[in-house]
N, C-alpha and C positions, 0 to 999 in steps of 0.2 A: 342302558348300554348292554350288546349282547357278548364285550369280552371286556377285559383291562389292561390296559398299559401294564406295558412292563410282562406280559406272563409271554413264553418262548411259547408255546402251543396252547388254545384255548378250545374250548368245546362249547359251540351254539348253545347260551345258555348259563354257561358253569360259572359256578359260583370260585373263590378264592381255592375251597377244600379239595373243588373237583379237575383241580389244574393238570395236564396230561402230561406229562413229563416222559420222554421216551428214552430210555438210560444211554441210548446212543448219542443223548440231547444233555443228557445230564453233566451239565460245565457250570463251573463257579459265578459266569458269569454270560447275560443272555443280553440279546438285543433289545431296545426299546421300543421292537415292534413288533404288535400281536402276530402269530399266524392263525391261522382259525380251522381249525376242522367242522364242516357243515354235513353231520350225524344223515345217511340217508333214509330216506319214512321208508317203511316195511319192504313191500314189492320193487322196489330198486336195488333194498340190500338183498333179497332174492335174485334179482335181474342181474347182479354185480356176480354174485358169488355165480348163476351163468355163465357169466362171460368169463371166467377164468380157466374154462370147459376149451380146451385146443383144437376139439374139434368141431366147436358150434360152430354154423354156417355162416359164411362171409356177413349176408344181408342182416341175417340178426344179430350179429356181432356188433355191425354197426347203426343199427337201427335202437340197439342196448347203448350204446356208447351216447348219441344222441340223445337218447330220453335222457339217461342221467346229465348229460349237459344242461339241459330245460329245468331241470329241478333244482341241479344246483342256481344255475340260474333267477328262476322265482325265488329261490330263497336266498339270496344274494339281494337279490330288489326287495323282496317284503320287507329283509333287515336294515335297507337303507342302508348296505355296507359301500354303495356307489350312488351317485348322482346322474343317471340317465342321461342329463342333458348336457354332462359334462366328457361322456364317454367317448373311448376310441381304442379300438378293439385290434389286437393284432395275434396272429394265425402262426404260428411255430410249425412250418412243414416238416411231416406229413399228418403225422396222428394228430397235431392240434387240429387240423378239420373235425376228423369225426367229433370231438367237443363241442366244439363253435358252434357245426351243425344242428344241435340244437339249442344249445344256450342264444343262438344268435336268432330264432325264431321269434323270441321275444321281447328282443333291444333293436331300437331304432338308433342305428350309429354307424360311421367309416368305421370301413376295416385296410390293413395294413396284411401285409405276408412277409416273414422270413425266413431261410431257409439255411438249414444248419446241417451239415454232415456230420455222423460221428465216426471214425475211424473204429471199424467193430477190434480192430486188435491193439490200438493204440488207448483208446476210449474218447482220443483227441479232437474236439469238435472244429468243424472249418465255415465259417461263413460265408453263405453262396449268396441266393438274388437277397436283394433287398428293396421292397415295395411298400412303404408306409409316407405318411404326412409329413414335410420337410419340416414344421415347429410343432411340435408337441408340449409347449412349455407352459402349456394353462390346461392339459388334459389329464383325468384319471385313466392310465393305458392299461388294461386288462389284456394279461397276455397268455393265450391259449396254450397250452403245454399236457397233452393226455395223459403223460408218464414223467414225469420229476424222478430220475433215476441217480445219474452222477451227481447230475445239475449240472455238468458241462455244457449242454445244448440249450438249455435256460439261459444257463449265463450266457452264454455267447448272443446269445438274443437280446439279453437285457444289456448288455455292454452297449451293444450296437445301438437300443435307443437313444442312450444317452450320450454317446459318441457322434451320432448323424441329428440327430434331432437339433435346429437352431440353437434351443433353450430346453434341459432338462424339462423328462414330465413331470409335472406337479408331483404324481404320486404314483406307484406303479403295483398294479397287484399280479399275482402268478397265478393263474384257475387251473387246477391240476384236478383229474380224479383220482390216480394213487399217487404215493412219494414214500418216496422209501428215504429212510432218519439221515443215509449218509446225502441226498440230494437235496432237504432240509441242512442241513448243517454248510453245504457249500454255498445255498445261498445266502447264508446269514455272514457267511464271511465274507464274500465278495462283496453281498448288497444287501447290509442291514439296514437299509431303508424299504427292502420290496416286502410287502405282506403276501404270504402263500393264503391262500384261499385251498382246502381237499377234502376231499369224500373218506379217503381213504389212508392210515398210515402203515404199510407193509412192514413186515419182518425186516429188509436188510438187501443187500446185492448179492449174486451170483459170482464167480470169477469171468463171466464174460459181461459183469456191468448192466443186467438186466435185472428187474425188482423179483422176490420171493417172496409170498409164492407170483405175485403179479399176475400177468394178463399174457406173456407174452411180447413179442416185437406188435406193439398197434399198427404202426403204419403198414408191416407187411399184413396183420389180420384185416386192417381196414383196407387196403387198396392193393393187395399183391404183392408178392416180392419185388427187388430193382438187382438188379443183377451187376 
C-alpha cells in the first residue's frame, strides 16, 4: 500500500513518521480518507516552479500544465490508485482542461464537462452547463480541477455529481496540481468521502481567493481572459 487509512495528507511512499500535516490541516480530528500528494520527479518540479513565471508564454504555459497532468497521471496508474476500466473522467471548466489535456492522453475513458462560475468578489460559485453520464453509480469519477483554491468550485462540482447522477459514484477522486490547505479543508468538510489526488500544497489564499504563491488565474493563463 502506497498510503494508510486514516492519515489526512499522505506522501507517495510515506511511512507512518513521514505523514504531512499542514498546520492549516492540523484538527483533533481528520477524515477516514487518505488525500495523497504524488511528490513530482525532477524536471517537472523544474517545469512547475516555470509556470509560476506570469509572464511565461501562453503555449508553454500550457503545454507545462499538460505534461504535468501525464505524469501525474502515469503515476496515478503505475500505483494502481484507479482501475482504468472502471473510469470516468469529468473536466471542471476552464483550467481543468489544461490537466486533462494530458493526463487524458493516457486513459481510455468518457469524459463528462462542468461548468462553475466563481463570483471573483463574492468567491461564490454558480453552476452553469452540465454534460456528464446520467448514472455514475458503479464508476471511479476523477474529476479534473487545475487549481483547488476555496474549493468552492470543486464542491459545486462534486455536489452536482451526486445530486444529478441516478446513483452516487462509487468513489470520487479530485486530480488537482496545486491546493492550497484552506481548499483541502473545505473539501473534507463538505465531502469526506472525495480523495484529493496533488502535485502541489501552496502556502494559503490571497484576499482575492487565489492560491500563494500559485500559478495565477489558469484558465485566463490557459485560454485568455472572459470579460
Amino acid at each position: 500500500m502506497l498510503f494508510k487509512q486514516g492519515f489526512s495528507i499522505v506522501r507517495r511512499n510515506a511511512t507512518h513518521q513521514e505523514r504531512d500535516v499542514h498546520p492549516f490541516l492540523n484538527r483533533e480530528e481528520y477524515t477516514d480518507v487518505p488525500h495523497i500528494v504524488l511528490p513530482l520527479p525532477h524536471q517537472q518540479s523544474i517545469d512547475l516552479e516555470r509556470l509560476r513565471d506570469r509572464n511565461l508564454p501562453r503555449d508553454e504555459f500550457r503545454d507545462g500544465v499538460a505534461n504535468i497532468g501525464f505524469v501525474l497521471m502515469h503515476q496515478i496508474l503505475a500505483d494502481e490508485l484507479v482501475d482504468e476500466a472502471n473510469l470516468y473522467a469529468v473536466i471542471v471548466m476552464r483550467a481543468g482542461v489544461g490537466l486533462a489535456l494530458g493526463a487524458m492522453s493516457i486513459v481510455d475513458c468518457d469524459v463528462g464537462f462542468i461548468d462553475v462560475k466563481r463570483d471573483h468578489v463574492t468567491l461564490t460559485p454558480t453552476l452553469g452547463m452540465y454534460k456528464c453520464a446520467p448514472d455514475l453509480g458503479r464508476k471511479t469519477v476523477l474529476v479534473f480541477e487545475t487549481m483547488l483554491a476555496t474549493g468552492g468550485s470543486a464542491g459545486a462540482a462534486i455536489d452536482a455529481l451526486k445530486l444529478k447522477s441516478v446513483k452516487k459514484p462509487e468513489r470520487i477522486i479530485l486530480f488537482t496540481l496545486m491546493s492550497a490547505p484552506e481548499g483541502i479543508a473545505y473539501i473534507e468538510t463538505h465531502h469526506p468521502d472525495v480523495t484529493i489526488v496533488t502535485a502541489v500544497i501552496d502556502d494559503g489564499l490571497d484576499d482575492n481567493g487565489y492560491i500563494v504563491p500559485g500559478l495565477g488565474d489558469a484558465g485566463d493563463r490557459l485560454f485568455g481572459p472572459i470579460e
